[in-house]
N, CA, C and O of each residue as an XYZ file, in Angstrom:
340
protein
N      -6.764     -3.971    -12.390
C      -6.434     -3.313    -11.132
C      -7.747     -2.897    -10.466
O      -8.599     -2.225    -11.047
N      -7.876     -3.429     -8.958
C      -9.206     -2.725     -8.498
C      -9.054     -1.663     -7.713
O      -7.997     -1.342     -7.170
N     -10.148     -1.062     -7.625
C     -10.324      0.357     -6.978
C      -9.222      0.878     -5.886
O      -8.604      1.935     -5.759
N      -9.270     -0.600     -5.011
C      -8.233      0.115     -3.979
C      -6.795     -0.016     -4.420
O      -6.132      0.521     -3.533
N      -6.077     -0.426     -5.269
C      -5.027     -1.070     -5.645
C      -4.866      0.399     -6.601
O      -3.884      1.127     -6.461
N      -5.800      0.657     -7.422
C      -5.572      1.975     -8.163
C      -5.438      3.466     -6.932
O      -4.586      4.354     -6.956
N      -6.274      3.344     -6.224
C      -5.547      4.685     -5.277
C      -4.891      4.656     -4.817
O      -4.390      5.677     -4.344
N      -4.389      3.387     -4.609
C      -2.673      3.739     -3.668
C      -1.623      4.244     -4.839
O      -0.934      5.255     -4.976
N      -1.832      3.084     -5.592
C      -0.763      3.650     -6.859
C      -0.598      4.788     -7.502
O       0.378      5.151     -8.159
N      -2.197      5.674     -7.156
C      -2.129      6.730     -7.397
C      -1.642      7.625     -6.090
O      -0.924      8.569     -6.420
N      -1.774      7.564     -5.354
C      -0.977      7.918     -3.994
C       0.560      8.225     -4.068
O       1.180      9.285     -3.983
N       1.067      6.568     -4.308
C       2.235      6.582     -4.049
C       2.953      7.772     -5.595
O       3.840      8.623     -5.657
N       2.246      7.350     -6.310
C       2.880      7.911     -7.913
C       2.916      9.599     -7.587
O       3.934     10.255     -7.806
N       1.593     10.238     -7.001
C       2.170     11.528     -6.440
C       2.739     11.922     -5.634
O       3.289     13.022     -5.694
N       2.789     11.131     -4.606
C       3.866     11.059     -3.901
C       5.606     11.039     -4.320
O       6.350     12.019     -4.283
N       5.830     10.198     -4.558
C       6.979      9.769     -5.406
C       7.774     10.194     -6.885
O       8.866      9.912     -7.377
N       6.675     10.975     -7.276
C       6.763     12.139     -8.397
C       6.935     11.076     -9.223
O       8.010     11.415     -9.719
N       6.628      9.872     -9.821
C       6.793      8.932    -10.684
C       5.776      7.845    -10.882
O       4.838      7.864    -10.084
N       5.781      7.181    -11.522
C       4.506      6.601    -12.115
C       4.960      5.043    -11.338
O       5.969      4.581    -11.870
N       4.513      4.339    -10.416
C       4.137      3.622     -9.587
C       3.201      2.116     -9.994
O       1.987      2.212    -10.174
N       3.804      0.966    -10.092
C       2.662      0.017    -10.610
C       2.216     -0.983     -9.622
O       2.820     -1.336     -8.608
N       1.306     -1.306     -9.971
C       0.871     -2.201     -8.574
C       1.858     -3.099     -7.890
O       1.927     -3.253     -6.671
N       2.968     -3.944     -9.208
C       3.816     -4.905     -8.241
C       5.133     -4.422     -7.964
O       6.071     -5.150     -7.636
N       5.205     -2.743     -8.151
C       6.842     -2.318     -8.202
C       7.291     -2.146     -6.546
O       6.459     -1.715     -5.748
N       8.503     -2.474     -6.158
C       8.753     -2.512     -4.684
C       9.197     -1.092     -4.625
O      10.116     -0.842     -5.405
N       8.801     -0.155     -3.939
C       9.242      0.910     -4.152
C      10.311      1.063     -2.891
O      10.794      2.148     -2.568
N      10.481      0.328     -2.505
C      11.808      0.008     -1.050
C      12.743     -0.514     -1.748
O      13.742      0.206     -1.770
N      12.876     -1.844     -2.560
C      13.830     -2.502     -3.178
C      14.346     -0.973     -4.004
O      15.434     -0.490     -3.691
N      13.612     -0.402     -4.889
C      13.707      0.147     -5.552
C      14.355      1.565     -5.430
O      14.619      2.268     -6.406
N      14.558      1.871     -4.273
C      15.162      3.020     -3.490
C      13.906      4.110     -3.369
O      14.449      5.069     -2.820
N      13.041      4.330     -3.510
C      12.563      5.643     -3.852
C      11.735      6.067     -2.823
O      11.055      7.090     -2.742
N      11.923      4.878     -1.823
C      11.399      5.539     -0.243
C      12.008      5.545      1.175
O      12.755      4.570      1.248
N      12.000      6.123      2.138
C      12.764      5.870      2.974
C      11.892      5.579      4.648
O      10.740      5.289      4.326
N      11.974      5.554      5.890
C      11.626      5.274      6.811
C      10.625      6.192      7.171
O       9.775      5.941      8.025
N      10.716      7.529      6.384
C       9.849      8.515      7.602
C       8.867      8.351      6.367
O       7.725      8.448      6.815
N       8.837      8.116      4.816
C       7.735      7.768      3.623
C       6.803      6.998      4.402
O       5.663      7.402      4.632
N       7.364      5.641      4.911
C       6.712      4.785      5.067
C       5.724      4.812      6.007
O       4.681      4.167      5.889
N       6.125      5.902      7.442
C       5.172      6.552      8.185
C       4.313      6.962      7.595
O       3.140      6.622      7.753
N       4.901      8.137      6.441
C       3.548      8.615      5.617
C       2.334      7.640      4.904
O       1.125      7.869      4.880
N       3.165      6.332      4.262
C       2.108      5.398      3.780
C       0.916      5.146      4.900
O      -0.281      5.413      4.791
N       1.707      4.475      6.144
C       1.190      4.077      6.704
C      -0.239      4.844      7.182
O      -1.270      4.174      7.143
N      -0.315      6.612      7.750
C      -1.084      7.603      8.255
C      -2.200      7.199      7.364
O      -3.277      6.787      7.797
N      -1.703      7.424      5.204
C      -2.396      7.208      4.493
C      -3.564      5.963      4.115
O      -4.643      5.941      3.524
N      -2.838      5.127      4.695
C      -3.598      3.766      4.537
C      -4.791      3.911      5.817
O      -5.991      3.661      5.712
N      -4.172      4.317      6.844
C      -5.438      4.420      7.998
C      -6.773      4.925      7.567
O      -7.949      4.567      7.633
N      -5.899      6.161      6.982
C      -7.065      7.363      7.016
C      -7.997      7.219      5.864
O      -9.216      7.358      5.958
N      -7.207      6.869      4.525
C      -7.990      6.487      3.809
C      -9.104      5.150      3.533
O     -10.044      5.114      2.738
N      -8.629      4.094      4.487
C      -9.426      2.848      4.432
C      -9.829      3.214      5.983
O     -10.262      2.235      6.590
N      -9.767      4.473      6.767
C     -10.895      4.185      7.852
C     -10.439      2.502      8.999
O     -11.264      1.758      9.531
N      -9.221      2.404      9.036
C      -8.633      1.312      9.675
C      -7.332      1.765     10.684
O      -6.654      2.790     10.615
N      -7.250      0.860     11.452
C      -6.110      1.255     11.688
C      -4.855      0.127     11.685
O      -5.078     -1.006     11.258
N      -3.510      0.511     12.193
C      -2.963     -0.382     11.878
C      -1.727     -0.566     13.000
O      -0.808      0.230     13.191
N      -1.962     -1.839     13.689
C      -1.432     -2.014     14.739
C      -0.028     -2.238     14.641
O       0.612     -2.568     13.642
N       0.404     -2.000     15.888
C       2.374     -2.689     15.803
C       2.452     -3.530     15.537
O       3.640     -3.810     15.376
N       1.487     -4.712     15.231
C       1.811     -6.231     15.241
C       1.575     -5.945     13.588
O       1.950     -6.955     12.992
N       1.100     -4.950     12.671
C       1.022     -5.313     11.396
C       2.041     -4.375     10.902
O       2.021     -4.083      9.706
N       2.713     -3.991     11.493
C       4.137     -3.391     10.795
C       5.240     -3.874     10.330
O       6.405     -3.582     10.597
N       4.650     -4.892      9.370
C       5.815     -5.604      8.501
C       6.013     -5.244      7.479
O       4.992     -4.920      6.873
N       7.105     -5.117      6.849
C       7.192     -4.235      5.745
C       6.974     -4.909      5.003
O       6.319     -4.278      4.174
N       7.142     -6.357      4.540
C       6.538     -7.068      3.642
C       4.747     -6.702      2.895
O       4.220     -6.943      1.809
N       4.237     -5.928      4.342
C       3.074     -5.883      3.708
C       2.635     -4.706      3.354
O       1.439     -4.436      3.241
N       3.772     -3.750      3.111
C       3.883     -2.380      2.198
C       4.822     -2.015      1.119
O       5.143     -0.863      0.824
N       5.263     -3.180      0.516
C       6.585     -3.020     -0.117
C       5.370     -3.002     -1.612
O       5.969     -3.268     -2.654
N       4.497     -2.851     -1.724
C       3.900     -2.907     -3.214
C       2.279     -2.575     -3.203
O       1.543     -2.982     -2.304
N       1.833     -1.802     -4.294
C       0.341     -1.563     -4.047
C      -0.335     -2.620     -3.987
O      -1.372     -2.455     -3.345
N      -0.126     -4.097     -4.558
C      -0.925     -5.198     -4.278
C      -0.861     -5.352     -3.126
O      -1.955     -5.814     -2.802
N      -0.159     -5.238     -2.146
C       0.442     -6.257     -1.000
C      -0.610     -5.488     -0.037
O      -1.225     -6.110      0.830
N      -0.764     -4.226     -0.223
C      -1.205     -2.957      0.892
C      -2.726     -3.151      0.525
O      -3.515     -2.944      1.447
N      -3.297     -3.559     -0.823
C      -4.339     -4.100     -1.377
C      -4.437     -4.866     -0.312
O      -4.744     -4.295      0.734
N      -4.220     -6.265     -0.283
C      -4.245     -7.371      0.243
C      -4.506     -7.402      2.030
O      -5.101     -8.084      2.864
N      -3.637     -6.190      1.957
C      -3.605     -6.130      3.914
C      -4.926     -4.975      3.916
O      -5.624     -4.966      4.930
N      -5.142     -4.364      3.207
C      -6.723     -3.134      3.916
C      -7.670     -4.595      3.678
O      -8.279     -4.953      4.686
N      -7.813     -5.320      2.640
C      -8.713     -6.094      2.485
C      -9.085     -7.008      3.968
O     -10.121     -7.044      4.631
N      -7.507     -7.841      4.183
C      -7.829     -8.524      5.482
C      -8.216     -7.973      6.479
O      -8.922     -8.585      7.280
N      -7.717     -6.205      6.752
C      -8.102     -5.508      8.079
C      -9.470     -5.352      7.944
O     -10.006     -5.123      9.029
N     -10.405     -5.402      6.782
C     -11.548     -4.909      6.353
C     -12.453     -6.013      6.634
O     -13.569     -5.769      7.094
N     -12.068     -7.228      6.396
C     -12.926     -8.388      6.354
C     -13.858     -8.399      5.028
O     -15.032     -8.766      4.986
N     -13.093     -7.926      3.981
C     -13.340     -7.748      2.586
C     -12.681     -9.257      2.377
O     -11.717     -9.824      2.891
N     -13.974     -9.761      1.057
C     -13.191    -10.933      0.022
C     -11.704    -10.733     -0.276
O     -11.181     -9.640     -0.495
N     -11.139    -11.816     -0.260
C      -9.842    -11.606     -0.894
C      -9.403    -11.548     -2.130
O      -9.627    -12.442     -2.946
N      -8.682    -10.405     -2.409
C      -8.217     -9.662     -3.894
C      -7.125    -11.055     -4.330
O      -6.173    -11.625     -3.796
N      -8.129    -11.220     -5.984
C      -7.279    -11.869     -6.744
C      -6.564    -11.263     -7.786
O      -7.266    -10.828     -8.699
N      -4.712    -11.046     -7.946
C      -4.890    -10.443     -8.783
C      -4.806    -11.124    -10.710
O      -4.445    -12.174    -11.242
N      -5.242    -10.099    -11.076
C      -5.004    -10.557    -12.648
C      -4.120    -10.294    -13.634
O      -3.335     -9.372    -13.415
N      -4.052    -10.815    -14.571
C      -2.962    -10.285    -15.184
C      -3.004     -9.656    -16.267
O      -1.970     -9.206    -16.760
Protein backbone atom coordinates (compact mmCIF):
# COMPACT_ATOMS: atom_id res chain seq x y z
CA UNK A 1 0.00 0.00 0.00
CA UNK A 2 1.50 3.46 -0.83
CA UNK A 3 1.51 6.50 1.12
CA UNK A 4 -1.46 7.99 -0.42
CA UNK A 5 -3.63 4.86 -0.55
CA UNK A 6 -2.67 4.42 3.29
CA UNK A 7 -4.15 7.94 4.32
CA UNK A 8 -7.24 7.69 2.85
CA UNK A 9 -7.82 4.33 4.35
CA UNK A 10 -6.84 5.82 7.26
CA UNK A 11 -9.31 8.63 6.75
CA UNK A 12 -12.04 6.74 5.73
CA UNK A 13 -11.44 3.97 8.75
CA UNK A 14 -11.87 7.05 11.21
CA UNK A 15 -14.28 8.22 9.67
CA UNK A 16 -16.40 5.22 9.37
CA UNK A 17 -15.47 3.96 12.86
CA UNK A 18 -14.18 0.67 11.11
CA UNK A 19 -11.21 -0.63 9.64
CA UNK A 20 -11.33 0.21 5.81
CA UNK A 21 -9.06 -1.65 3.05
CA UNK A 22 -7.81 -0.30 0.07
CA UNK A 23 -10.23 -2.40 -2.35
CA UNK A 24 -13.42 -2.39 0.03
CA UNK A 25 -16.42 -0.40 -1.72
CA UNK A 26 -17.59 1.37 1.06
CA UNK A 27 -20.93 2.46 -1.09
CA UNK A 28 -21.64 -1.17 -2.22
CA UNK A 29 -21.07 -1.84 1.23
CA UNK A 30 -23.59 0.53 2.85
CA UNK A 31 -21.47 2.43 5.23
CA UNK A 32 -21.69 5.74 3.39
CA UNK A 33 -24.16 7.94 2.22
CA UNK A 34 -24.42 11.20 -0.16
CA UNK A 35 -23.56 13.99 2.25
CA UNK A 36 -20.06 11.28 3.38
CA UNK A 37 -19.19 11.51 0.03
CA UNK A 38 -19.18 15.41 0.05
CA UNK A 39 -17.07 14.90 3.02
CA UNK A 40 -14.59 12.55 0.99
CA UNK A 41 -14.60 14.67 -1.59
CA UNK A 42 -13.61 18.38 0.69
CA UNK A 43 -10.98 15.69 2.07
CA UNK A 44 -9.37 14.66 -1.03
CA UNK A 45 -9.03 18.45 -2.16
CA UNK A 46 -7.63 19.62 0.83
CA UNK A 47 -5.48 17.01 1.53
CA UNK A 48 -3.83 16.44 -2.03
CA UNK A 49 -3.92 20.36 -2.52
CA UNK A 50 -6.23 19.66 -5.82
CA UNK A 51 -9.27 20.26 -6.72
CA UNK A 52 -11.98 18.45 -8.12
CA UNK A 53 -14.18 19.42 -10.85
CA UNK A 54 -17.96 18.49 -11.79
CA UNK A 55 -16.70 16.67 -14.67
CA UNK A 56 -14.72 14.30 -12.08
CA UNK A 57 -17.66 13.46 -9.98
CA UNK A 58 -18.04 9.96 -10.78
CA UNK A 59 -18.51 7.82 -8.22
CA UNK A 60 -16.72 5.12 -9.75
CA UNK A 61 -13.73 7.06 -8.87
CA UNK A 62 -14.46 7.10 -5.04
CA UNK A 63 -16.01 3.89 -4.41
CA UNK A 64 -12.44 2.50 -2.96
CA UNK A 65 -9.07 3.83 -1.52
CA UNK A 66 -7.26 2.51 -4.67
CA UNK A 67 -9.55 4.14 -7.09
CA UNK A 68 -9.22 7.78 -5.14
CA UNK A 69 -5.35 6.67 -5.21
CA UNK A 70 -5.52 6.47 -8.85
CA UNK A 71 -7.63 9.73 -9.46
CA UNK A 72 -5.22 12.29 -6.95
CA UNK A 73 -2.42 10.59 -8.96
CA UNK A 74 -3.95 11.57 -12.48
CA UNK A 75 -5.10 15.11 -11.06
CA UNK A 76 -1.40 15.34 -9.85
CA UNK A 77 0.40 14.32 -12.97
CA UNK A 78 2.05 11.74 -10.65
CA UNK A 79 3.32 8.20 -12.24
CA UNK A 80 0.68 5.85 -12.27
CA UNK A 81 -0.02 3.67 -9.08
CA UNK A 82 0.49 0.02 -9.64
CA UNK A 83 -1.19 -1.91 -7.33
CA UNK A 84 0.34 -5.02 -5.61
CA UNK A 85 -0.66 -7.74 -4.09
Amino acid sequence: MNDITREITDFLSAALRQQVGPDDDYFALGLVDSLFALELVTFVESRFSLTVEVEDLDLESFRTADRITRFVLSKTGAPEYTETP
